[in-house]
C-alpha positions as CSV (number, residue, x, y, z in Angstrom):
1,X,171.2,39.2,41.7
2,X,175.0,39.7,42.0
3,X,177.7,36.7,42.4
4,X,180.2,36.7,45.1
5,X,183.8,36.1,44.8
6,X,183.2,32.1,45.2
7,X,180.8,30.9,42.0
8,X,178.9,28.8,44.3
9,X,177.8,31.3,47.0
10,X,174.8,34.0,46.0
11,X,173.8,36.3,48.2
12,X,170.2,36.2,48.3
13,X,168.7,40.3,49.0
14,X,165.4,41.2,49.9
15,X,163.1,40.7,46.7
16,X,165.1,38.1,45.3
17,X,164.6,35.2,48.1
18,X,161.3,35.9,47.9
19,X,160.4,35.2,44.3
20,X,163.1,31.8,44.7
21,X,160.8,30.7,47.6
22,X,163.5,31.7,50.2
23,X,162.3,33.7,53.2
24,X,163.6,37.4,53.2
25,X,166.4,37.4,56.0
26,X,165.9,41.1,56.7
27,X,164.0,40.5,59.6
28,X,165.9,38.2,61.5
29,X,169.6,39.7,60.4
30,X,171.0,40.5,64.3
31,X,171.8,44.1,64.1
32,X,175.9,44.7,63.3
33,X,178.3,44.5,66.1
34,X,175.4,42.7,68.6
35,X,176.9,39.4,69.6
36,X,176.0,37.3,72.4
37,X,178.9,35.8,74.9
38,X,177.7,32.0,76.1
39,X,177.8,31.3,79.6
40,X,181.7,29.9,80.8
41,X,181.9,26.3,80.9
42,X,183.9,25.1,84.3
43,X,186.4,22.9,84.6
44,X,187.4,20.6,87.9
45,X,190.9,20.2,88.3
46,X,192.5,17.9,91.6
47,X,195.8,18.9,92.7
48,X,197.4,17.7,96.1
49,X,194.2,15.5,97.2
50,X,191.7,19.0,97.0
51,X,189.4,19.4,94.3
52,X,189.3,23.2,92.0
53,X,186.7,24.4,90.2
54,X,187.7,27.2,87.6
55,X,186.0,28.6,85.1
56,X,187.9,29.0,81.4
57,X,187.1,32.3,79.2
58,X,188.3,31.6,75.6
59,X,191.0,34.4,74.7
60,X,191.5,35.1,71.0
61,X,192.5,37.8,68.3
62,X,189.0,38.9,68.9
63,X,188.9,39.2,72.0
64,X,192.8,41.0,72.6
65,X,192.3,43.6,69.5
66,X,189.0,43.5,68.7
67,X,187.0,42.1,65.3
68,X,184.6,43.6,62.6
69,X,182.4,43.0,60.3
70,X,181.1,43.5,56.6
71,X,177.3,44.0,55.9
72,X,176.2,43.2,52.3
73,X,173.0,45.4,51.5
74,X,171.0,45.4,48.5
75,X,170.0,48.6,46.5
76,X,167.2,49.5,48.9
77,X,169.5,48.8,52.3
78,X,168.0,45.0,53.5
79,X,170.6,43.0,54.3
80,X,171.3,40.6,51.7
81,X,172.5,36.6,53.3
82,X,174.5,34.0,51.6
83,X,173.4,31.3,50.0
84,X,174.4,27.7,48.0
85,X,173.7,27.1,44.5
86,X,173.5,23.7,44.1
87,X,175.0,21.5,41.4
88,X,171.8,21.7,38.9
89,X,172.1,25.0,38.6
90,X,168.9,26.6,39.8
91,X,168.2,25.4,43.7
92,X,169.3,28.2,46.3
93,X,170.1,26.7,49.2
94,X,169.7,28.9,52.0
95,X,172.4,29.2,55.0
96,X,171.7,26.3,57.7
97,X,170.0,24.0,54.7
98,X,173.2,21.6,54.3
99,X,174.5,18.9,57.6
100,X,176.4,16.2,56.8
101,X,175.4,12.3,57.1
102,X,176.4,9.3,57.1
103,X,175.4,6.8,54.3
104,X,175.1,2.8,54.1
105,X,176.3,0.9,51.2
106,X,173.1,0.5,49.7
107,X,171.7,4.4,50.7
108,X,170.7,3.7,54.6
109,X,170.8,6.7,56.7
110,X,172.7,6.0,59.7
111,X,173.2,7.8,63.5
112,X,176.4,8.8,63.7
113,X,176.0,6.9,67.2
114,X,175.6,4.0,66.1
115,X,178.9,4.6,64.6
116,X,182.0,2.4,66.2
117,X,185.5,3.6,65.8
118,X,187.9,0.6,65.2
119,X,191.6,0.4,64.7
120,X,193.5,-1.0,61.8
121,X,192.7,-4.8,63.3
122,X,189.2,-4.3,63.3
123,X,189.0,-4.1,67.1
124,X,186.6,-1.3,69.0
125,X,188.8,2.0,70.1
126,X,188.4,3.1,73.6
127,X,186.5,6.0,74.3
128,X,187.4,8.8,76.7
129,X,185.6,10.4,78.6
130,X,184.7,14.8,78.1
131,X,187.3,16.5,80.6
132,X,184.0,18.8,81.9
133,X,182.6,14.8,83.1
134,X,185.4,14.8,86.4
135,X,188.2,16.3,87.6
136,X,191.4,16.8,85.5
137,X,194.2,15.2,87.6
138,X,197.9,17.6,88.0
139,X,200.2,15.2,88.3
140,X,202.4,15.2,85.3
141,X,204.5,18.4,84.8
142,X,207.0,18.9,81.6
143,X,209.6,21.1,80.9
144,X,209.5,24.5,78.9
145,X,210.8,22.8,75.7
146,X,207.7,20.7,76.0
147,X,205.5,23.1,75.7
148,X,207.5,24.8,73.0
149,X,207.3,21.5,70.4
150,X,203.1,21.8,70.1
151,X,201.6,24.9,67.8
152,X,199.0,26.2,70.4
153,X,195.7,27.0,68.9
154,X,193.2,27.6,71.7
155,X,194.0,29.4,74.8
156,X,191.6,29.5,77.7
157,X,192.3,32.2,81.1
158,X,190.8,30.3,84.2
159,X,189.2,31.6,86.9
160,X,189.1,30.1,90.4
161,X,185.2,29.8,91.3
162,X,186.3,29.3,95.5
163,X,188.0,31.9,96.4
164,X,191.7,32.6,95.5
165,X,194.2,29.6,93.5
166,X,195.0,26.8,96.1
167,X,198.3,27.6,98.0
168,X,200.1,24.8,97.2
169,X,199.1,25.1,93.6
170,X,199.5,28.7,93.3
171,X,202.8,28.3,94.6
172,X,203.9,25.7,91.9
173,X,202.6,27.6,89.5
174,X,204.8,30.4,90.8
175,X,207.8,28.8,90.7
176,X,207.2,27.9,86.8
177,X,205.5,24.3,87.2
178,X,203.5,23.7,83.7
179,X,201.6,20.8,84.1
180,X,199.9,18.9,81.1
181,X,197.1,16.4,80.4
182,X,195.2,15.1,77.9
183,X,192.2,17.4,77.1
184,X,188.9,16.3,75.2
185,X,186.2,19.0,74.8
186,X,183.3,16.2,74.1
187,X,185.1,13.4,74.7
188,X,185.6,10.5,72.0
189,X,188.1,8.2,71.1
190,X,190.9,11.1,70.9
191,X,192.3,13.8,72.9
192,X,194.4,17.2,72.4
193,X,197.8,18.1,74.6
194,X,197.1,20.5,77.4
195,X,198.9,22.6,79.6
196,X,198.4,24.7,82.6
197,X,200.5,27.5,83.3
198,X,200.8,30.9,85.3
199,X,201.2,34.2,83.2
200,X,203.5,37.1,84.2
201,X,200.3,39.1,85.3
202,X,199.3,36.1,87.5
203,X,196.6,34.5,85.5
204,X,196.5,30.9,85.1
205,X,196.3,30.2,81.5
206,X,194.5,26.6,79.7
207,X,196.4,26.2,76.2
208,X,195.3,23.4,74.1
209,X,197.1,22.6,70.8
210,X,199.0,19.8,68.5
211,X,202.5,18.4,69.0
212,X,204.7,19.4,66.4
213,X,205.7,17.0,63.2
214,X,209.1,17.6,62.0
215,X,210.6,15.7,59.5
216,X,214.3,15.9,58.1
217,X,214.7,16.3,53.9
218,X,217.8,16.5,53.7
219,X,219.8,12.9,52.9
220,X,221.2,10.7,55.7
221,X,225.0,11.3,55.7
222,X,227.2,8.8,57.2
223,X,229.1,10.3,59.7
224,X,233.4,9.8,59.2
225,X,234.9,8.6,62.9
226,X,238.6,8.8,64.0
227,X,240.7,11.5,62.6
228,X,242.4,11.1,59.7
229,X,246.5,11.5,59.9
230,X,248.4,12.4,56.5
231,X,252.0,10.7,56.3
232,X,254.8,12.7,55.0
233,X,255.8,11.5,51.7
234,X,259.4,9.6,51.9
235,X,262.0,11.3,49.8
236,X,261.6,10.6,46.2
237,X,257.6,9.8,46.1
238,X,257.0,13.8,45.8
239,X,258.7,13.4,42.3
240,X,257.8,10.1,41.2
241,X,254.1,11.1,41.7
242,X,254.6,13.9,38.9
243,X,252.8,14.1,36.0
244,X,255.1,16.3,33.8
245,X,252.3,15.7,30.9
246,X,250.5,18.4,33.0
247,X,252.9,20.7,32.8
């Protein structure tokens, strides 16, 4: 049995799950390079008192050059699967076999909904609703430099489900409108930036991402007003200001 790069992950091959009681993973290892796509989720957007159904295909590194893959196979070619050694030392932990919880004081499980958030005063945080539960009003639009202070990390290309892009929305679009909304995958009591905006191509494009925290380290520096005006000397201050002991 060989150790991976990270002390706490074994990869468990063929003959070696079975004698630690872990199922051989040979037979249900998907074949390389097989993935399956999920179905597009669709959002409702209103714009102009009409109602817009599009559906959003994520668009990643993946997806724009392409992925691969490495295949771990033991000495007789099964494919070997990852696994966690726990903290005594001997119990394998297969992959899927760890979920997180949530603990009382005295060792209660508890539902994570049954779980309120508060803020710091104690008091119940509001929750907001998933944006797939209604239409996503466009009604706020924001300048390019916006845009430009949030780090974008997921980007979405819609798809109108009626037909082509409303006309009045396609034409805002068009004439560089980027409008933004608060987006919540599965709703909560927080939300991510959005903003909707029309490619070059023509594609309408859903990015989603996190406003941008900058922070100065440099010192505050009092800033020096009015402009300072040397007098000439009058004659005879030129000398008496000599030091001849420097000479």
């Amino acid at each position: 049995m060989a150790r991976a790069a990270d002390p706490w992950l074994i990869p468990l091959c063929g003959t070696v799950g079975a004698v630690h009681g872990v199922p051989n993973p040979s037979s249900a290892t998907p074949a390389v390079g097989v993935t399956s796509s999920p179905m597009a989720r669709t959002l409702q957007f209103s714009y102009g008192g009409r109602s817009l159904a599009c559906a959003i295909e994520k668009v990643d590194r993946g997806r724009l050059y392409g992925s691969r893959s490495l295949e771990t196979l033991d000495s007789q070619g099964h494919p070997c699967s990852l696994a966690t050694l726990a903290a005594d030392g001997h119990t394998l932990i297969p992959m899927g076999g760890t979920a997180i919880g949530h603990l009382a004081p005295d060792g209660r499980w508890i539902d994570g909904e049954a779980l309120t958030a508060v803020d710091a005063d104690g008091a119940p945080l509001p929750r907001i609703p998933s944006s797939f539960d209604g239409p996503i009003p466009l009604a706020q639009t924001v300048a390019v430099d916006r845009l430009l202070e949030h780090s974008i990390r997921l980007t979405y290309a819609l798809t109108p489900l009626e037909g082509p892009l409303d006309a009045e929305l396609a034409s805002a679009l068009k004439s560089g409108a980027i409008f933004s909304f608060p987006f919540s995958w599965r709703g909560g009591v927080a939300s991510d930036p959005a903003f909707l905006l029309r490619g070059e191509d023509g594609t309408v494009w859903l990015l989603i991402g996190d406003a941008n925290r900058i922070r100065l380290v440099s010192l505050d520096q009092a800033a020096r007003c009015g402009v300072e005006v040397e007098e000439e000397p009058l004659p005879g201050e030129a000398e008496a200001d000599l030091d001849f002991r420097m000479l």
